[in-house]
N, C-alpha and C positions, 0 to 999 in steps of 0.2 A: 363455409368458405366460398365467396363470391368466384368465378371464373373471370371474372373482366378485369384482369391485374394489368395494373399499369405498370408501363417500366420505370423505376426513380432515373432522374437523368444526371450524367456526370457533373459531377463538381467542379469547379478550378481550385489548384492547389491554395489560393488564398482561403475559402470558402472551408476547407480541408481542415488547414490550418487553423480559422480562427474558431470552429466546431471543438479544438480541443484547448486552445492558448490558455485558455482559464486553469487549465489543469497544473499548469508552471506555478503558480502560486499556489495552489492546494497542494504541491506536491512540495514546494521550498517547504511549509509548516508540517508536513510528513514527514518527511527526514530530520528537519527538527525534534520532532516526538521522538523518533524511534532510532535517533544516535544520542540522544541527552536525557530520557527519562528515568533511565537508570543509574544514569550520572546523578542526573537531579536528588533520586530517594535515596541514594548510596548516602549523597552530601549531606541530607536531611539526616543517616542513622539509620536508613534499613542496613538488616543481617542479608547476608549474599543470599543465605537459605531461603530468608522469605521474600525476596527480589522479583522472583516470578508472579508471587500473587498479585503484582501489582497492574499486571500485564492482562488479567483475567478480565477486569473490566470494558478495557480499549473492545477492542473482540467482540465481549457479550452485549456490549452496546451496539456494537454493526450489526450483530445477527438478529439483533432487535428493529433498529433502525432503517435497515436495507431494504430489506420487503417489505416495510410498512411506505416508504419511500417511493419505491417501485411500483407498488399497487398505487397509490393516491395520486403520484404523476401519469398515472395511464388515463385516470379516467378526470386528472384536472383538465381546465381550458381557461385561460382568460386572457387579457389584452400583453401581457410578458408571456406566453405561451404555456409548453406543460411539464417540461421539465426544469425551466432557468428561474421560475419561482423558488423553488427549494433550494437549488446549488446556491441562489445569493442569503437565502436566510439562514442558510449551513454558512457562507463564509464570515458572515457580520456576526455569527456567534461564536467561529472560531477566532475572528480580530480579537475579540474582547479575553476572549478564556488566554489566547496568548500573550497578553497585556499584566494575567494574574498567575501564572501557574509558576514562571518562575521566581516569583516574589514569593513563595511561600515559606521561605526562612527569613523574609526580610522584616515582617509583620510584626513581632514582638510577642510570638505564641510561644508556645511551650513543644516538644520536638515532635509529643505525640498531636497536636491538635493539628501542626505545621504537615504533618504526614496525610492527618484527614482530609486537610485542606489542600492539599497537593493534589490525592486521589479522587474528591472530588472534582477538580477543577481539569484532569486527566480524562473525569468519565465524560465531563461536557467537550470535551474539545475534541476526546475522539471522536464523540457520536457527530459534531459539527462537521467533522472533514469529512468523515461518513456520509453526512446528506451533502455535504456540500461534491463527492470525488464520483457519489455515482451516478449523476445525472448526464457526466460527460459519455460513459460507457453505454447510456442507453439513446445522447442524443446520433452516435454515430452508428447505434440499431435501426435508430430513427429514419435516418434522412440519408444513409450512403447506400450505395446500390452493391450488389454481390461483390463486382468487377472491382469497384473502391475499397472495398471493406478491410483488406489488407495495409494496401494503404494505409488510410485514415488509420487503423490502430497502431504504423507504425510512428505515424505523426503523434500520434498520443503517446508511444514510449519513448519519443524521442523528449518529449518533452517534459514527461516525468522523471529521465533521468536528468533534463539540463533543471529542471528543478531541483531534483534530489542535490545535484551536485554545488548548487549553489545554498543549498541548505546547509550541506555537511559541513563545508567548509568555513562559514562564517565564523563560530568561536575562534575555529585557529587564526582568520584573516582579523580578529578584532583584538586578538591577544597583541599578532605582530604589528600591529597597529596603535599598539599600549595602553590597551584595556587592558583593567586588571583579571588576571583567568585566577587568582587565590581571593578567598574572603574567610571573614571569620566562622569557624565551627556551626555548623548546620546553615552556614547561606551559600548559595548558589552564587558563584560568581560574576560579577560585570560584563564578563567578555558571551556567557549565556543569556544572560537576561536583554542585552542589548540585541544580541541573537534573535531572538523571539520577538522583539518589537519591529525589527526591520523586518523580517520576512510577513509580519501582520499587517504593514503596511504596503508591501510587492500583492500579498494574496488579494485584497481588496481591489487593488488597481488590476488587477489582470482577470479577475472574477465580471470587471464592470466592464473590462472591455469585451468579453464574449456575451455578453448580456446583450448589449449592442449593436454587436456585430450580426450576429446569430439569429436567424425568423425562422420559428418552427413550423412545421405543418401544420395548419388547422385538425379537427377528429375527424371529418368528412375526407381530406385531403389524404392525410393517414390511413385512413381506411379502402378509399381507391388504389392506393398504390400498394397497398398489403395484402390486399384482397379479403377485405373482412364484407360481412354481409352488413355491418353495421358500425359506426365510430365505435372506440374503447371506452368512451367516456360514457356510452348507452349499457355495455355490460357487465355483467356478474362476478363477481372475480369468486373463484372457492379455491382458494388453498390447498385442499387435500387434495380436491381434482387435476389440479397444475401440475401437482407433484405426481400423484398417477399417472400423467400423461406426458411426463416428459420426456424430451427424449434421449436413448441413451445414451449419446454424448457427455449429455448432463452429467450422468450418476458417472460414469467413466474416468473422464474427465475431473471431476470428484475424488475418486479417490489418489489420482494423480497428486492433487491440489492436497490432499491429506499430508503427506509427507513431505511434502514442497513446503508450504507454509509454519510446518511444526517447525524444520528444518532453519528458517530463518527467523520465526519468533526466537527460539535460542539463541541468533545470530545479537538480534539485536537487546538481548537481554544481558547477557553474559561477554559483547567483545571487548566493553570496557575493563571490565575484572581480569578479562586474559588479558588483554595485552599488556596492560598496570603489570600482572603477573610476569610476563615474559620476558618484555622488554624494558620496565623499569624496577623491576622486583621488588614491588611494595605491593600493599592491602590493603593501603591505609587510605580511607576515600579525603580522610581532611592532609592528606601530605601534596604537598606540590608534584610531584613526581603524579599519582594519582590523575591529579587534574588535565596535568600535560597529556598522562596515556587520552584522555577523555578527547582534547583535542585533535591527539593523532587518530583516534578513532571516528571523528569527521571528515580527517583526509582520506583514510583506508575506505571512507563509503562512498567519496568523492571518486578515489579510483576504481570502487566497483561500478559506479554510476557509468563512468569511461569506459569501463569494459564492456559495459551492457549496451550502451551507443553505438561501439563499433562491432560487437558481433550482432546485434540488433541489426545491422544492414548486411550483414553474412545470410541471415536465415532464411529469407526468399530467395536466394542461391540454391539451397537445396532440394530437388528434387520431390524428399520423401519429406512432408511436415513432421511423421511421427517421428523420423529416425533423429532430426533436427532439434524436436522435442526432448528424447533421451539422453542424447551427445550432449546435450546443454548441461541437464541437470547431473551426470557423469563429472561433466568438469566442475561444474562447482561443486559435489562431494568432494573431489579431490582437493581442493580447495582449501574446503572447511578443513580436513585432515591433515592439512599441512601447517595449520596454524601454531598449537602448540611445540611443534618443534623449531622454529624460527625463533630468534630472540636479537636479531638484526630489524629496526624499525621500516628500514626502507626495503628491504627482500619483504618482508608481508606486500609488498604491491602485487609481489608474482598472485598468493591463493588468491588477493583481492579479485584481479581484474577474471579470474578462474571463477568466481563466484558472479560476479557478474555478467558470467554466461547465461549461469542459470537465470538470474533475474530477469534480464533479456528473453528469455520462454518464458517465464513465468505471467510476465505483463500483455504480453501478445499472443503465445497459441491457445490457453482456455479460452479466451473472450471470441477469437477467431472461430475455432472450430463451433462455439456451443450459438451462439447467434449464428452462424451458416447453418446452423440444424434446427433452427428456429423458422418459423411460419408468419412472425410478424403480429400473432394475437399474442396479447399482455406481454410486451419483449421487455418493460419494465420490471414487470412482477416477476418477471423468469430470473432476471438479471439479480433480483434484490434477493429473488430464493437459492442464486445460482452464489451469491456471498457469502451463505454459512458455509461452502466449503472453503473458505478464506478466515471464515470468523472460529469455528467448529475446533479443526485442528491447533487453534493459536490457543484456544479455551484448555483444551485436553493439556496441550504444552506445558502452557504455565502451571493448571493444577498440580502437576506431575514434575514440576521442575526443581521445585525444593529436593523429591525425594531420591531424582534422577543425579542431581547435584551431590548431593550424599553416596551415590552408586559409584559414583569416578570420585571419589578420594575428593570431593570439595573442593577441587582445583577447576576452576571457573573454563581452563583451557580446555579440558578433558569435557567440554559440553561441547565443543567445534569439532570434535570427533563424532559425537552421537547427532549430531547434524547432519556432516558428512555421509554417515550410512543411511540416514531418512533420505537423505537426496538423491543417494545410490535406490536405492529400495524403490522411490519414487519412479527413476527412469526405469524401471523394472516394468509396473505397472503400465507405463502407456503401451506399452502392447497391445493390453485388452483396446485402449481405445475405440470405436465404431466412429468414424465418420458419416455424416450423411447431411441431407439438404431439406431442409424444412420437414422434418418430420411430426414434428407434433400435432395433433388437429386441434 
């Protein structure tokens, strides 16, 4: 570690800003996935029980994809810089995958090929938003200084959630619009598929304009201000050593993320089948009623996206990060637990915007604290190793969710409960937390 560290110099909020703009589009086709993918399999003929495994793949692809991401943009360089290479060849491959996934009952297959071809077209488009969502997390390891850093992340969740929310709600906005939300048995209806073409065309445009906008640091550049004795693009990267050397933050923080994330892979595996249950009392994925819960389950994510906005600008109010941390994920337990007993559609906004407290910590305190405790060597590779505890716990979930599903009596509701205690259990956890300031060597 060189001693001649330079200071990075403030940014102006435009500079801030367009470091993350891209993320608005990566994040519309995220909330796409992860309010309609289980819509989409239910439509196709999956059984609730095997519902989760479908969810296995999205996960094991990032945990694959992240740190291989992470390491190769450390030590790239070229005339587009070294991270906005990948983020544009992740989003031109998720254009495409969203072009084909909801067509998968449209094609003339048979329900089980329609299924293959669904899940494969699921595993590319997660691992695309995957390369394409983390280069933004590490361009603002990159290039913002201590003092910003907060900031700048809140920029980033603001605009994940004004992405999220604009994803959620489009089925609903194309239905009342007079798109058709019914189709015939195993198709995915009009008001989704049109769904997915528009937000592939928002990601592309807003991927190019941070492409543009955005000059990264050259390795020599990078390496002055980080204080590395040499560019990243000159060293070694070892894996096992990274991980040896992390620091605790990392693992801490980690097991926070454990229960955090289980907590909401259920979320979004399972709120279609509860709500369908609760407040339209069907099961049936080919009844209209079905369809509509599906809908209202775009707007309920739209409200927690709301919720996470405006307590998102709460959190740097409080004094203590960890206590801010807990409180969040407290309330969204509470949240989750309040789901199945509602059967009023528009009273769900109450656990909604409850849930999107937590969301709100979730997007902003790990990446905060664990880059503050970072030193600036391989912040990529940390970053891509610091997402299996994002990908890990979503893996365990879904394996586990068929047989958890079976534990609560089958009622898809009774899974917003065992959410709820992971989230509780989670704000347990950050206690352990260890904060600290570049610690790794």
């Amino acid at each position: 570690m060189s001693s001649n560290l330079k200071k990075k110099p403030d940014l102006s909020f435009a500079k801030l800003w367009n470091l993350s703009f891209g993320f608005f589009g990566v994040q519309i086709a995220y909330a796409l996935q992860s309010a309609n993918i289980s819509r989409i399999f239910a439509t196709l003929g999956a059984d609730p029980h095997n519902l989760s495994y479908f969810w296995i793949l999205p996960p094991l692809m990032g945990i694959i994809v992240q740190p291989i991401v992470g390491t190769l943009s450390d030590k790239t360089w070229c005339r587009f810089g070294r991270r906005i290479p990948y983020l544009f060849v992740g989003a031109l491959v998720a254009v495409l995958v969203m072009c084909l996934l909801p067509n998968a009952g449209s094609l003339g297959m048979a329900v089980s090929t329609a299924m293959v071809f669904g899940l494969i077209s699921l595993m590319f488009l997660d691992t695309s938003i995957n390369m394409a969502m983390q280069p933004f997390k590490m361009l603002v390891g990159d290039m913002v200084n201590e003092k910003q850093k907060a900031l700048a992340y809140s920029i980033q969740s603001f605009l994940c959630n004004a992405g999220s929310l604009v994803g959620y709600v489009f089925p609903f906005l194309f239905t009342f619009l007079g798109i058709s939300n019914v189709a015939a048995k195993g198709v995915v209806p009009d008001s989704v598929i049109y769904s997915f073409y528009i937000g592939a065309a928002i990601l592309i445009l807003c991927v190019i304009y941070t492409s543009v906008k955005v000059k990264e640091m050259p390795p020599k550049e990078y390496a002055e201000y980080h204080g590395l004795d040499k560019p990243l693009n000159e060293e070694k990267v070892n894996v096992i050593k990274l991980l040896r050397n992390a620091p605790k933050a990392f693992w801490t923080v980690g097991l926070v993320q454990f229960f955090s994330w289980a907590a909401f892979l259920y979320m979004w595996n399972y709120t279609n089948g509860a709500i369908a249950e609760t407040c339209w009392h069907t099961t049936d994925p080919t009844s209209a009623g079905f369809q509509e819960a599906g809908n209202w389950v775009g707007i309920l994510f739209a409200v927690q996206a709301i919720g996470s906005v405006v307590w998102a600008m709460m959190l740097p109010r409080f004094a203590n990060r960890k206590m801010a941390y807990a409180l969040s994920l407290v309330l969204g337990g509470i949240g989750f637990m309040m789901i199945p007993y509602v059967s009023d559609q528009y009273i769900l906004f109450i656990p909604y915007l409850l849930i999107g407290c937590a969301w709100a910590a979730m997007l902003a305190m790990p990446f905060t604290i664990v880059t503050n405790a970072l030193n600036g060597s391989h912040m990529g590779a940390y970053l891509g190793l610091f997402n299996g505890t994002i990908c890990i716990p979503q893996i365990i979930a879904a394996a586990l969710g068929g047989v958890v599903l079976t534990l609560v009596g089958s009622a898809q509701s009774n899974m917003m409960i065992v959410a709820g205690v992971f989230l509780i259990i989670g704000a347990g956890c950050v206690g352990i937390i260890k904060e600290t300031i570049g610690e790794n060597e």
